[in-house]
HTML snippet that shows the backbone in 3Dmol.js (N, CA, C, O; Angstrom):
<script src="https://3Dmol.org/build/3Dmol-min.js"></script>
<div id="view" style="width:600px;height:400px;position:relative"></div>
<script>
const pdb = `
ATOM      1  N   UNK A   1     -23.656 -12.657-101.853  1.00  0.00           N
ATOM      2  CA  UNK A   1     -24.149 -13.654-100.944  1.00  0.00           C
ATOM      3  C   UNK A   1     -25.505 -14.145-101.448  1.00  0.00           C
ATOM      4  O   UNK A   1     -26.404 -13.488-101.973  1.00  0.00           O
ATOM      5  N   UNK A   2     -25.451 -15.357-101.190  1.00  0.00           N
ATOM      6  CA  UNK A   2     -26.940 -15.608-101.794  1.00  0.00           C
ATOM      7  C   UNK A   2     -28.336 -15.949-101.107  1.00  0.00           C
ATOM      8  O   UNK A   2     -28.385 -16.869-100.290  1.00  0.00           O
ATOM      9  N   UNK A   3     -29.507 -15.190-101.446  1.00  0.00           N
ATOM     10  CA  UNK A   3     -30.465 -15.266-100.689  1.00  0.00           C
ATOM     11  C   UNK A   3     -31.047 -16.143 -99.951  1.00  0.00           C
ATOM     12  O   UNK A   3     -32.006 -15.798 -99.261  1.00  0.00           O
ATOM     13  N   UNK A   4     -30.588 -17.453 -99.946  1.00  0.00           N
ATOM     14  CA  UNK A   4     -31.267 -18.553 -99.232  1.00  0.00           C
ATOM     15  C   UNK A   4     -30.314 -18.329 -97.922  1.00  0.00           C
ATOM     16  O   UNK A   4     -30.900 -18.160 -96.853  1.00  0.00           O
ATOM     17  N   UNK A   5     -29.092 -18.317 -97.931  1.00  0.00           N
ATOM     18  CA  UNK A   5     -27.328 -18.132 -97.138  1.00  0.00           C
ATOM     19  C   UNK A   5     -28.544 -16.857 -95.952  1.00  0.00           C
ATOM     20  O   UNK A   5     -29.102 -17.201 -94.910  1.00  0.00           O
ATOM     21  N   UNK A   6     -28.600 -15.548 -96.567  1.00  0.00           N
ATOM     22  CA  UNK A   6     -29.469 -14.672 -95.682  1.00  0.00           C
ATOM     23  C   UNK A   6     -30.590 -15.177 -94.878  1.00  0.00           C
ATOM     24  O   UNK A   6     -30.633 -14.885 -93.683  1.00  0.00           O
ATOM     25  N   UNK A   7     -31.396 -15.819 -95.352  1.00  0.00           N
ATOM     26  CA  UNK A   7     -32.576 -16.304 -94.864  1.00  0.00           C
ATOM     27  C   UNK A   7     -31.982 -16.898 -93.448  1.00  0.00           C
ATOM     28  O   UNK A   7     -32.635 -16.701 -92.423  1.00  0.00           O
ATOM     29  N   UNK A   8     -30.768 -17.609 -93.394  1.00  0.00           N
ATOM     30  CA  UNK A   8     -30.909 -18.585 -92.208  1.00  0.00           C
ATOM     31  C   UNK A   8     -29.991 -18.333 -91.169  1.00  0.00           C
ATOM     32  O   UNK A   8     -29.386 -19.171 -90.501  1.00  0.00           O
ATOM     33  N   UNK A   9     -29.903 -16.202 -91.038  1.00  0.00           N
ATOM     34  CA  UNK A   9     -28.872 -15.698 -90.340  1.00  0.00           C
ATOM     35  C   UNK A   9     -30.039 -14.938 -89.301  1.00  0.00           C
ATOM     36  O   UNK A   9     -31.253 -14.797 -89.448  1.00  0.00           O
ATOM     37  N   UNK A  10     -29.233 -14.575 -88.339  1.00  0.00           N
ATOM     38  CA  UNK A  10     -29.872 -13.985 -87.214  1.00  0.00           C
ATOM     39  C   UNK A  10     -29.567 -12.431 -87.031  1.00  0.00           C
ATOM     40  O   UNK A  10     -28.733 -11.867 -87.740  1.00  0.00           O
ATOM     41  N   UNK A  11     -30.214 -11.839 -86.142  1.00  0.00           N
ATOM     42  CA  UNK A  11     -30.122 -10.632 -85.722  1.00  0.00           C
ATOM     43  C   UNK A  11     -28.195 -10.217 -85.281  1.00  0.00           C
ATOM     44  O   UNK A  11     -27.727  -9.192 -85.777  1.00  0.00           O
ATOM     45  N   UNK A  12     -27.647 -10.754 -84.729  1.00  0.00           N
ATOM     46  CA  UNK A  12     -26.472 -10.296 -84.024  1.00  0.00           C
ATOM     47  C   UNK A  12     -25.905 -10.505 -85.304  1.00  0.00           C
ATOM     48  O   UNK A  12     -25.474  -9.449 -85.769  1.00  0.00           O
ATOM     49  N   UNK A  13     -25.659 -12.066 -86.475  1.00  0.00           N
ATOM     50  CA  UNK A  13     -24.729 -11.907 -87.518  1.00  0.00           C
ATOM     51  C   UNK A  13     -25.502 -11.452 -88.077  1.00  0.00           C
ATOM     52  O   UNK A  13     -25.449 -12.102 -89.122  1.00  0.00           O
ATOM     53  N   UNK A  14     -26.490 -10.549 -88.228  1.00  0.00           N
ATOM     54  CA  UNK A  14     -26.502  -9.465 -89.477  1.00  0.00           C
ATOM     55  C   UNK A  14     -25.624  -8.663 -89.273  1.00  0.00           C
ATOM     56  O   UNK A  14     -24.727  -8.269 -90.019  1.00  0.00           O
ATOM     57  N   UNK A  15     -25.974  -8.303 -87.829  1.00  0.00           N
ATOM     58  CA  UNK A  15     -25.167  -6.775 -87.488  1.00  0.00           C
ATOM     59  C   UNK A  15     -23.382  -7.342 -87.522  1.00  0.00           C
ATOM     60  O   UNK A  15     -22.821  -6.497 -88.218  1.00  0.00           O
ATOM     61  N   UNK A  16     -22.623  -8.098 -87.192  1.00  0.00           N
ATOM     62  CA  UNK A  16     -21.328  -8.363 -87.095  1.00  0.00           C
ATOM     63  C   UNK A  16     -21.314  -8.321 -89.315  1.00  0.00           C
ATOM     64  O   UNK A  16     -20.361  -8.153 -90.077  1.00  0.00           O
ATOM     65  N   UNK A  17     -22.213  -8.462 -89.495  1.00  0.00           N
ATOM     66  CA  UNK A  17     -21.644  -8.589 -91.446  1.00  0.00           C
ATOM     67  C   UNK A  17     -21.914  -7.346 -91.719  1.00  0.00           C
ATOM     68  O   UNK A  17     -21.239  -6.818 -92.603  1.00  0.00           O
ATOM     69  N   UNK A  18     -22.677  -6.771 -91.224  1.00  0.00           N
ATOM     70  CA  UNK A  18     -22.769  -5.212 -91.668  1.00  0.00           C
ATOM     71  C   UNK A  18     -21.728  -4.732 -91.131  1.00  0.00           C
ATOM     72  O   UNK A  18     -21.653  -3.723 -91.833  1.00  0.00           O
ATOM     73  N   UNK A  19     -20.820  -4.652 -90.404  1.00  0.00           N
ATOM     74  CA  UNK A  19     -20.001  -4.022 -89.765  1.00  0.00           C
ATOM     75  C   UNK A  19     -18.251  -4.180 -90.101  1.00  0.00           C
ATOM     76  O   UNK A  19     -17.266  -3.447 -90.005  1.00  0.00           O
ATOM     77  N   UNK A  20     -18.546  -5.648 -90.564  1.00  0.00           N
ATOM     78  CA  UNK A  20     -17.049  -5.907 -91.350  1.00  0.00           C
ATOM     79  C   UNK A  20     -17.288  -5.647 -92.852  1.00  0.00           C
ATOM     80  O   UNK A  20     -16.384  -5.260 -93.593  1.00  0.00           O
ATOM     81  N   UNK A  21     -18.667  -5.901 -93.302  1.00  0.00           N
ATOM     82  CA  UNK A  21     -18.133  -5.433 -94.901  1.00  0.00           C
ATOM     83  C   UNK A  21     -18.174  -4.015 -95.323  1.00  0.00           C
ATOM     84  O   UNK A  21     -17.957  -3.597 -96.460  1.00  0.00           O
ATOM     85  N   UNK A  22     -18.591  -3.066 -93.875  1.00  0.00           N
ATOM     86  CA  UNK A  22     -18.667  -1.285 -94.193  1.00  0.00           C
ATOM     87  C   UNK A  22     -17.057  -1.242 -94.155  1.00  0.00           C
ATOM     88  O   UNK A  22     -16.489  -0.682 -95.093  1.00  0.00           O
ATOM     89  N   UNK A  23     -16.416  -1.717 -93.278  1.00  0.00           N
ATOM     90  CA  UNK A  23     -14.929  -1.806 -92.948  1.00  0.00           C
ATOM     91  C   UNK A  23     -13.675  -1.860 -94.219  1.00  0.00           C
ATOM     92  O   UNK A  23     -12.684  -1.248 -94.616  1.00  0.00           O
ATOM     93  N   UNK A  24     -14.794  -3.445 -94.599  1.00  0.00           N
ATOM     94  CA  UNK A  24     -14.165  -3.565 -96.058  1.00  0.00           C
ATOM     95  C   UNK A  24     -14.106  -2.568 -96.905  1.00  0.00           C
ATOM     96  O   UNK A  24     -13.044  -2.050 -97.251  1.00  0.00           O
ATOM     97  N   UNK A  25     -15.563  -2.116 -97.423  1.00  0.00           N
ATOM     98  CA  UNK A  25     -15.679  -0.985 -98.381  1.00  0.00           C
ATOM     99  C   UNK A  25     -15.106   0.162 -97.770  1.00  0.00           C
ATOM    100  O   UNK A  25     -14.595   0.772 -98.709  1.00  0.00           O
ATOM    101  N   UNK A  26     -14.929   0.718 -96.856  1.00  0.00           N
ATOM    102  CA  UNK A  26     -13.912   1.533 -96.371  1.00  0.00           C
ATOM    103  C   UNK A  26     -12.547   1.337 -96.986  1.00  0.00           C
ATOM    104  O   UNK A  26     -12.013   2.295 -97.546  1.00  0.00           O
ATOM    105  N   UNK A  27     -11.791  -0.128 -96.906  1.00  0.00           N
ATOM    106  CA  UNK A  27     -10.698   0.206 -97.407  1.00  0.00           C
ATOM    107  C   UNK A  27     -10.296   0.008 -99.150  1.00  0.00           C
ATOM    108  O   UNK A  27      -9.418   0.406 -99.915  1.00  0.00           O
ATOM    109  N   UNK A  28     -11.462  -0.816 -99.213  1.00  0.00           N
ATOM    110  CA  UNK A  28     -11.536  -0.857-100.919  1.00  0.00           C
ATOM    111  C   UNK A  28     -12.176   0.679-101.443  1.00  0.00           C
ATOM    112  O   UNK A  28     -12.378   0.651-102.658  1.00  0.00           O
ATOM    113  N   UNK A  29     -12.591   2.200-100.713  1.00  0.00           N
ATOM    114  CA  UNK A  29     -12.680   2.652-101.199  1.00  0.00           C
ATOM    115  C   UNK A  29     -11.387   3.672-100.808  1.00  0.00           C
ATOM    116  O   UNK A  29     -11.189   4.697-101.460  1.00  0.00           O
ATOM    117  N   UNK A  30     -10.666   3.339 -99.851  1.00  0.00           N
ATOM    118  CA  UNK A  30      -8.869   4.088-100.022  1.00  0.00           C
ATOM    119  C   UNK A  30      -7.776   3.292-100.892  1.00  0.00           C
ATOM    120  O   UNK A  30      -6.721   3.893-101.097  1.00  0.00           O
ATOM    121  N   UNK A  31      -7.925   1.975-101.436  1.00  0.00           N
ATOM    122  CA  UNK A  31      -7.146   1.545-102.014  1.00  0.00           C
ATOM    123  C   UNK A  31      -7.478   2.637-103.742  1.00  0.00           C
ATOM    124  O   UNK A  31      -6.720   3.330-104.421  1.00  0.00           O
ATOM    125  N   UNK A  32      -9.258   2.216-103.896  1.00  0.00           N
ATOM    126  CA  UNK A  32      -9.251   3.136-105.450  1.00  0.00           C
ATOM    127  C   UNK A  32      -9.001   4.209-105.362  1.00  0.00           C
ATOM    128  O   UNK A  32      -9.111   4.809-106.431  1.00  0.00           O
ATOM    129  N   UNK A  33      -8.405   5.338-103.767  1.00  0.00           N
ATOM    130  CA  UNK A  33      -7.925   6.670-104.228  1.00  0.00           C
ATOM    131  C   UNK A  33      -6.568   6.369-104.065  1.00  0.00           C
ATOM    132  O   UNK A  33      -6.164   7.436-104.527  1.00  0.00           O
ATOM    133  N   UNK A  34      -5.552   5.775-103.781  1.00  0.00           N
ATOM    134  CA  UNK A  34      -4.345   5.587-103.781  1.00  0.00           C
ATOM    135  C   UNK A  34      -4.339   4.635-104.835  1.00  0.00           C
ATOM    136  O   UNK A  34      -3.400   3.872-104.605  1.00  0.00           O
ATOM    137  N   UNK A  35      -5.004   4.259-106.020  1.00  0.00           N
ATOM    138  CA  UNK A  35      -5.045   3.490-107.632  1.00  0.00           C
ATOM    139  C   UNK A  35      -4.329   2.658-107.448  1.00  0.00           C
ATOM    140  O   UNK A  35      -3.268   2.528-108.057  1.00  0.00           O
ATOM    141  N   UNK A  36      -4.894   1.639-106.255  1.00  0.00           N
ATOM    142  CA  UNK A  36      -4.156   0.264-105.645  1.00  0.00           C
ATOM    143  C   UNK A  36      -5.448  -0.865-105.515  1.00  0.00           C
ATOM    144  O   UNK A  36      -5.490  -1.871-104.807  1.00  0.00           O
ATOM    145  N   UNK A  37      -6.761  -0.182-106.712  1.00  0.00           N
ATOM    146  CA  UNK A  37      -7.417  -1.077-106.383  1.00  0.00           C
ATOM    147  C   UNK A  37      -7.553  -2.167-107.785  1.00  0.00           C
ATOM    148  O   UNK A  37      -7.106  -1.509-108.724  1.00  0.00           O
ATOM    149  N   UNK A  38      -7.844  -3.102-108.133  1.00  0.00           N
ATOM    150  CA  UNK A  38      -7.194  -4.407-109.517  1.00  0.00           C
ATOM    151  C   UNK A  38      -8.811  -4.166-109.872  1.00  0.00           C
ATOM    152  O   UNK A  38      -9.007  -4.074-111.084  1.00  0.00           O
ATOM    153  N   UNK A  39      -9.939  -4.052-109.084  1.00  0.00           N
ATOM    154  CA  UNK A  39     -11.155  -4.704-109.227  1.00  0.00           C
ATOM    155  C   UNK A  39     -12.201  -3.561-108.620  1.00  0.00           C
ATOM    156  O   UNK A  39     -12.574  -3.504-107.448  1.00  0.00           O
ATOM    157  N   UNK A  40     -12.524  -2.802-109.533  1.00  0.00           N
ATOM    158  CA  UNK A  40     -12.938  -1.600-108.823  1.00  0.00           C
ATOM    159  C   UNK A  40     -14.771  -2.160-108.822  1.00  0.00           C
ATOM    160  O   UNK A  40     -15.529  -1.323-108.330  1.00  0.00           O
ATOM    161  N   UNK A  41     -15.352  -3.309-109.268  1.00  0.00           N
ATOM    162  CA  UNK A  41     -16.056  -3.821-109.879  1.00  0.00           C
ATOM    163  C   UNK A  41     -16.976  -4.183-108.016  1.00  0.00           C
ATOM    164  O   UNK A  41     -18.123  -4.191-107.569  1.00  0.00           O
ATOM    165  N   UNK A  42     -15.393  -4.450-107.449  1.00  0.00           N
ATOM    166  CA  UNK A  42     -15.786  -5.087-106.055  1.00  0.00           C
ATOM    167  C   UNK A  42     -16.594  -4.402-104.893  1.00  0.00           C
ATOM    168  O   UNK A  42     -17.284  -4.807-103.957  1.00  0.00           O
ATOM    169  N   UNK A  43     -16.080  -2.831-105.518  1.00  0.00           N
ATOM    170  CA  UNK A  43     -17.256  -1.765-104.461  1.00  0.00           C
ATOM    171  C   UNK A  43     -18.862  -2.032-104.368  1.00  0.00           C
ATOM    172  O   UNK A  43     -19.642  -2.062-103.416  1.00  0.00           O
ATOM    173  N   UNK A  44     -19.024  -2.225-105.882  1.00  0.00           N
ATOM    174  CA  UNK A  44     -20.480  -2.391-106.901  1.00  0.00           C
ATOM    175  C   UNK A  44     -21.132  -3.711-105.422  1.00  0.00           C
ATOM    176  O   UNK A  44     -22.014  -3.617-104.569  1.00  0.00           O
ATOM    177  N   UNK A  45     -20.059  -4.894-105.808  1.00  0.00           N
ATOM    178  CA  UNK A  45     -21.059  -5.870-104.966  1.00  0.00           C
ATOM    179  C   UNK A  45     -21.206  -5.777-103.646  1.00  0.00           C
ATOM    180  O   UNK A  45     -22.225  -6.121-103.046  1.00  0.00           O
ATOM    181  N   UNK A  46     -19.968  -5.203-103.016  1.00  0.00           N
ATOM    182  CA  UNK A  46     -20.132  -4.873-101.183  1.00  0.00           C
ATOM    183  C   UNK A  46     -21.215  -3.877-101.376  1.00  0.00           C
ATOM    184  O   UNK A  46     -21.982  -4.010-100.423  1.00  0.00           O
ATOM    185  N   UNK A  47     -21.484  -3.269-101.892  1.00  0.00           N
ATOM    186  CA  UNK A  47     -22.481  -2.253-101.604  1.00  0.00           C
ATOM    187  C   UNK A  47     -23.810  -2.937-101.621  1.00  0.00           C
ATOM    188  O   UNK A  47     -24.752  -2.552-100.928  1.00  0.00           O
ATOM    189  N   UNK A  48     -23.865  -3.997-102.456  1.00  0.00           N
ATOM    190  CA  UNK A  48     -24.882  -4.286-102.710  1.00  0.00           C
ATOM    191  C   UNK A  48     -25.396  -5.478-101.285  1.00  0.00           C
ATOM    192  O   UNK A  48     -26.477  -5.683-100.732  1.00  0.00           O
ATOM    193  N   UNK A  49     -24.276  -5.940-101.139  1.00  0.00           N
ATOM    194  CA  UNK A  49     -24.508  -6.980-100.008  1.00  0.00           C
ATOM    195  C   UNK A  49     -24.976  -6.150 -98.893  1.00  0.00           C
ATOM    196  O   UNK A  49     -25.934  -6.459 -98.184  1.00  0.00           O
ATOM    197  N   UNK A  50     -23.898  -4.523 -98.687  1.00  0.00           N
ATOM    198  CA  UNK A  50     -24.566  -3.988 -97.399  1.00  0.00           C
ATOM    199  C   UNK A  50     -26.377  -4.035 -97.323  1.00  0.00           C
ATOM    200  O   UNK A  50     -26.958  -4.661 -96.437  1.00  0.00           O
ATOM    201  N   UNK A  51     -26.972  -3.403 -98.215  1.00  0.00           N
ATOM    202  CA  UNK A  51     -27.919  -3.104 -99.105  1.00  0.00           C
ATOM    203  C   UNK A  51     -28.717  -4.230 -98.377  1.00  0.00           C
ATOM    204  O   UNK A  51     -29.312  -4.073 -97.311  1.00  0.00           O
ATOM    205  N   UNK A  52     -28.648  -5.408 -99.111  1.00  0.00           N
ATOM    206  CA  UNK A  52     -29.687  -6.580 -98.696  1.00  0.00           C
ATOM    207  C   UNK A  52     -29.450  -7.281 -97.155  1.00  0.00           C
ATOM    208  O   UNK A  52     -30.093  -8.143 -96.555  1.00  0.00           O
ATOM    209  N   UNK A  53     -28.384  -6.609 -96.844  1.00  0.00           N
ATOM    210  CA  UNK A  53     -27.787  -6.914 -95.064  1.00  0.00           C
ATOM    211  C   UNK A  53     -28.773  -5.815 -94.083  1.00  0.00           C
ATOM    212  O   UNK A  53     -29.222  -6.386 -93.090  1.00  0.00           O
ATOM    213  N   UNK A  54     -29.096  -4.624 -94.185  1.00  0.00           N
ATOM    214  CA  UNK A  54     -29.515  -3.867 -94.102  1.00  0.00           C
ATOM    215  C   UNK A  54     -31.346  -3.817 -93.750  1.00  0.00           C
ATOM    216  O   UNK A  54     -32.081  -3.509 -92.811  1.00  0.00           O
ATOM    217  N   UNK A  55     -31.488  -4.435 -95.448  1.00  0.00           N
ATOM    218  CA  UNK A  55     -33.379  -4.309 -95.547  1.00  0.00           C
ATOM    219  C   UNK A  55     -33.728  -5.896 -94.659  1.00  0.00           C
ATOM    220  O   UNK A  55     -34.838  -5.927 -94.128  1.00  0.00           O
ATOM    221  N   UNK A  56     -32.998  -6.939 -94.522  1.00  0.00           N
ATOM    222  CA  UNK A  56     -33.151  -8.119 -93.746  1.00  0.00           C
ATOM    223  C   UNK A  56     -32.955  -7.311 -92.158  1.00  0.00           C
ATOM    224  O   UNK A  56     -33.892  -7.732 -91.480  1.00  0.00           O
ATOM    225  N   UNK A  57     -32.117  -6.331 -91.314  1.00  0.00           N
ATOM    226  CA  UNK A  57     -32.034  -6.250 -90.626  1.00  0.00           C
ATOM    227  C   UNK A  57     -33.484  -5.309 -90.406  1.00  0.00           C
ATOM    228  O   UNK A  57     -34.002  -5.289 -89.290  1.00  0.00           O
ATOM    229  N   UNK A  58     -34.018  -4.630 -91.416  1.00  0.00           N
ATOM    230  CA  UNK A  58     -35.621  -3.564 -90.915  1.00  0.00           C
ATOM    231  C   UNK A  58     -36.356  -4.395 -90.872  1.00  0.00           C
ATOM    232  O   UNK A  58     -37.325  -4.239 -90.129  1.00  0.00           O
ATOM    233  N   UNK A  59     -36.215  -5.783 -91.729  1.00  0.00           N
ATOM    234  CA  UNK A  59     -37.545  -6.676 -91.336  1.00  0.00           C
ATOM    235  C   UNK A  59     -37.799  -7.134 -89.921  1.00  0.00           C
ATOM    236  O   UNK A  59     -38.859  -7.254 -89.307  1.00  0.00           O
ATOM    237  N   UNK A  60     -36.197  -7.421 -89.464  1.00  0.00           N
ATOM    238  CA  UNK A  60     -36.240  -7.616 -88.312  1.00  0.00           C
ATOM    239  C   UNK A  60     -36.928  -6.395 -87.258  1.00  0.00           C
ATOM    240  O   UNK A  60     -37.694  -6.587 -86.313  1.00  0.00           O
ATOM    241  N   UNK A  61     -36.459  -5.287 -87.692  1.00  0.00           N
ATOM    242  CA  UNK A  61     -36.811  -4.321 -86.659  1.00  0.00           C
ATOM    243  C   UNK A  61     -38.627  -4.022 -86.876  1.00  0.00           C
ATOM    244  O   UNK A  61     -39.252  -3.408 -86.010  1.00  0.00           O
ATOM    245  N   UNK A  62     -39.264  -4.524 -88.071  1.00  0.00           N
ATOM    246  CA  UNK A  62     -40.690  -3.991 -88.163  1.00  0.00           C
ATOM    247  C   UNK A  62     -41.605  -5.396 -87.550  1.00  0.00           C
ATOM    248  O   UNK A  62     -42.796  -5.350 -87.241  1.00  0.00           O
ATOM    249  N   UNK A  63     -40.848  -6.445 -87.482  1.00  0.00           N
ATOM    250  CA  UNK A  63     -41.330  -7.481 -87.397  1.00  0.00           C
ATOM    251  C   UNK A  63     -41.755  -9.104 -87.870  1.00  0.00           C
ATOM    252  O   UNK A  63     -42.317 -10.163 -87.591  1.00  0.00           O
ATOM    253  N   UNK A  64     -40.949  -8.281 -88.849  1.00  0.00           N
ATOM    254  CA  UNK A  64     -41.625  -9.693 -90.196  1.00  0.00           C
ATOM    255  C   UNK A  64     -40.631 -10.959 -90.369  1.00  0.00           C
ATOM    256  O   UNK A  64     -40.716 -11.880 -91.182  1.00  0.00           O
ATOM    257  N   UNK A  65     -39.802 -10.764 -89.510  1.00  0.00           N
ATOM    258  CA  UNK A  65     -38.809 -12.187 -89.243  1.00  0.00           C
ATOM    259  C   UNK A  65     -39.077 -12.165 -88.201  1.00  0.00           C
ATOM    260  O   UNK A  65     -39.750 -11.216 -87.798  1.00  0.00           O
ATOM    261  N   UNK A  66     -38.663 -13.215 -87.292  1.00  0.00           N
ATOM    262  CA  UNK A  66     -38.506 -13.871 -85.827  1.00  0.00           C
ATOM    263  C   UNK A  66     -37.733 -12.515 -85.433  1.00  0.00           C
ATOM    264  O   UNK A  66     -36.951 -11.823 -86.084  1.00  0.00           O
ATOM    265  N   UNK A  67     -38.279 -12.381 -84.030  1.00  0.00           N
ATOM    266  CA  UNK A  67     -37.207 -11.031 -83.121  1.00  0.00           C
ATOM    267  C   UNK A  67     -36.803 -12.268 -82.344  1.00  0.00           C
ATOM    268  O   UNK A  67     -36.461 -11.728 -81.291  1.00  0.00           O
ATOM    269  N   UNK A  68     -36.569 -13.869 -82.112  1.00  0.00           N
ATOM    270  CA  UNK A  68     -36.301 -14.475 -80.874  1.00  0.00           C
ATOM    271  C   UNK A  68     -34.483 -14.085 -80.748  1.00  0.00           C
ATOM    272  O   UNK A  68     -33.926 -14.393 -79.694  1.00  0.00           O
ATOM    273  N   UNK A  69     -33.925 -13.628 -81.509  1.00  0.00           N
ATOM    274  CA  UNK A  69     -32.556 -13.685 -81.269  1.00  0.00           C
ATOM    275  C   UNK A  69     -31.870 -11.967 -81.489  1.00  0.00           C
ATOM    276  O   UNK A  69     -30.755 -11.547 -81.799  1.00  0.00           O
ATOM    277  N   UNK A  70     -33.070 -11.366 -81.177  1.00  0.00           N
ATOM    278  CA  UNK A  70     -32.959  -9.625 -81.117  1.00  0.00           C
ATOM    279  C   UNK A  70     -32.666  -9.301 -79.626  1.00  0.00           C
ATOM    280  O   UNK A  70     -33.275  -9.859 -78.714  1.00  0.00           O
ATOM    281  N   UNK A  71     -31.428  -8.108 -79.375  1.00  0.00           N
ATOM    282  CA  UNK A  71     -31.295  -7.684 -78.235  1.00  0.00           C
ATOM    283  C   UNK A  71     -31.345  -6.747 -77.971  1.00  0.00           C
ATOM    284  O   UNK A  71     -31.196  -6.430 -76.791  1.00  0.00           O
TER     285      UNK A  71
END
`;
const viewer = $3Dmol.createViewer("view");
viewer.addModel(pdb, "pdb");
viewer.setStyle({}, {cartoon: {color: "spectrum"}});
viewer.zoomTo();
viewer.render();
</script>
């Protein structure tokens, strides 16, 4: 995802993208133990998206983005 795309998301769709792409990597990490996965390459970037989904959501929680759409 690309960093400008982050910049102009809010508190609730952080948390709804953190929550479907843990889901995802959940099943992209039972497809690579049942060796049903084509693109094992794909864990590498969900992880990474959780990652920057994550440190955007502590800014929120320390302060350093807008809290107007925090609940």
């Amino acid at each position: 995802m690309k960093k400008r795309d982050l910049n102009n998301l809010d508190f609730l769709d952080l948390s709804t993208m953190i929550t479907d792409n843990e889901e995802a990597l959940q099943n992209l990490k039972f497809q690579k133990a049942m060796q049903q996965l084509e693109d094992p390459l794909q864990i590498k970037s969900l992880k990474k998206d959780i990652a920057q989904l994550k440190t955007i959501m502590k800014e929120f929680d320390l302060g350093l983005r807008g809290n107007k759409d925090k609940k």
